[in-house]
N, C-alpha and C positions, 0 to 999 in steps of 0.2 A: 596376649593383646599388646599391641604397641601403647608406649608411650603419650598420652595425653600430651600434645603441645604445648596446653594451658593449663595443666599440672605442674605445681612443682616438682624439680628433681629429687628423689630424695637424699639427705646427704648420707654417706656411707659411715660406719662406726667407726670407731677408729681402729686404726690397725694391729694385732697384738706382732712381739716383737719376731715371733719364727714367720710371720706373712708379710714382715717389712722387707724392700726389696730397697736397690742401691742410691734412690730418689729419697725414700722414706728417711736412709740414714744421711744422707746429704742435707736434706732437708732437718734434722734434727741435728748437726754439728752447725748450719748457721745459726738455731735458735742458740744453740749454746753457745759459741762463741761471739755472737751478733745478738744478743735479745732485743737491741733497739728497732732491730726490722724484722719485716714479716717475710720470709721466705714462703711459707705457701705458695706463691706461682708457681714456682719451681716444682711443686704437683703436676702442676698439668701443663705447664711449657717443655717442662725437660721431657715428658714422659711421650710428647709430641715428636718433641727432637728424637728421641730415642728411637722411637716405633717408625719413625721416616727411614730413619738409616738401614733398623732390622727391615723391613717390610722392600724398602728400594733395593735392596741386597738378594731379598728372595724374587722381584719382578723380575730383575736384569736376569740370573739363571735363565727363564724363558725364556724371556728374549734372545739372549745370547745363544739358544740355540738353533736361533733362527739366524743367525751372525747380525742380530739385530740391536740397536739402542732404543734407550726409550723415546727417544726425539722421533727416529723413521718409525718405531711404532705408530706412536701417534698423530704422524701426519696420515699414516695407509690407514689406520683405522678413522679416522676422520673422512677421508673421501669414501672407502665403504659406506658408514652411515650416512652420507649423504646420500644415499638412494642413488638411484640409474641417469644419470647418464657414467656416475661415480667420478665427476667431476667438478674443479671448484676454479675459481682464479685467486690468484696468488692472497689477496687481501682476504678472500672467503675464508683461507683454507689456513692461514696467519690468525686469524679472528676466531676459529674455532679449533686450533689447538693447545695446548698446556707448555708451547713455546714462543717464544720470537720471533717477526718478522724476518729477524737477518737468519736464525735458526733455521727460519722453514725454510731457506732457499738454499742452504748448506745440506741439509736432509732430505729437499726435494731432487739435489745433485747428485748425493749418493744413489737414489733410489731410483733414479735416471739410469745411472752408469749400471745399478741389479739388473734393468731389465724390468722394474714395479710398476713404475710409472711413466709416462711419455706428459709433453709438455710442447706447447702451439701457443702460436699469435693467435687472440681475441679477435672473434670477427667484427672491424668495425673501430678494434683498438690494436694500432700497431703494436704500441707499448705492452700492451696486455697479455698476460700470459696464461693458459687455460692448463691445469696440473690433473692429468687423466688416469687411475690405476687400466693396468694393464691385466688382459685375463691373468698371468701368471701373478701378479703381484694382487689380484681378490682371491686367487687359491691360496695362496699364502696370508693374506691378512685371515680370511674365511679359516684357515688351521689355527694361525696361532692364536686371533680371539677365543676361541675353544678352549684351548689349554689355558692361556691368560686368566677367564674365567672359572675354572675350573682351580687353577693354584688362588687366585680370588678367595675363592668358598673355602679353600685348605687354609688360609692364612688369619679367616675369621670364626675358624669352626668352634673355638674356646670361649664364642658368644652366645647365646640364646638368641634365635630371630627380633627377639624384643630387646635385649639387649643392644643389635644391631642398630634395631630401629631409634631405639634411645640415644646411642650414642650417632646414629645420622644425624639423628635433630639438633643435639646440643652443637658437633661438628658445623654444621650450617649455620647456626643461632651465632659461634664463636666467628666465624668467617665472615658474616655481614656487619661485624661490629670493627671490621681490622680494612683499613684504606686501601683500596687497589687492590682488593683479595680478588 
């Protein structure tokens, strides 16, 4: 069973010294040389930082065997999910991805020149640009989300589903408390 929202977490025991990993002893050399502060963040920021770098290192492999980044990832998987016509204009498709304006138009360029996607004037807006995948480039987003999620499920397999689910919530709960997240 998942995680109660409105239960508290429970706190974990404390660590003995063969199950302390490189955070634990960092975190135990500022107590000791620093007892004036509280290092504990460094629990769970560094261990954040950390698992960003390990976890971004194993997405890109995938990706990369698609001679892909995680940017044109993410813009071809965005216009897939957008349903049929599987298309967005440039602010849509800017607004619902995990990059930047000026990013999307740099990866909407690359993936122009693949072959992924094609790209039109707005009927009605000169200016406006309408960012289209192309069949080949849904058979390709259509593979590699497969495998994406599949390395996914490999990279959280040392969870418990409730686990998961626990660490979703607190993930989230930390995310709305941090500005501009």
């Amino acid at each position: 069973m998942a995680q109660d929202p409105t239960e508290p977490v429970p706190v974990p025991a404390p660590v003995s010294p063969e199950d302390a990993d490189a955070l634990d002893r960092i975190v135990g050399q500022w107590r000791r040389e620093r007892p004036d502060l509280d290092p504990s963040p460094m629990h769970v920021v560094g261990r954040i930082s950390r698992l960003h770098w390990a976890l971004e290192e194993r997405l890109l492999r995938v990706f990369g065997r698609y001679d892909m980044g995680r940017g044109e990832f993410d813009v071809l998987a965005t216009l897939r999910r957008s349903g049929a016509p599987f298309e967005l204009n440039a602010g849509e498709l800017s607004g619902s991805t995990m990059v930047t304006s000026g990013a999307v138009t740099k990866r909407v360029d690359r993936l122009e020149r693949a072959g992924l996607v094609t790209r039109r004037a707005a009927e009605g807006d000169a200016r406006g640009r309408l960012i289209r995948l192309t069949d080949r480039g849904r058979e390709l987003i259509d593979a590699l989300v497969g495998e994406h999620l599949h390395n996914e499920s490999n990279l959280l397999a040392g969870l418990t589903p409730d686990e998961q689910a626990t660490l979703t919530y607190l993930l989230r709960k930390l995310g709305r408390t941090l500005p501009d997240y």
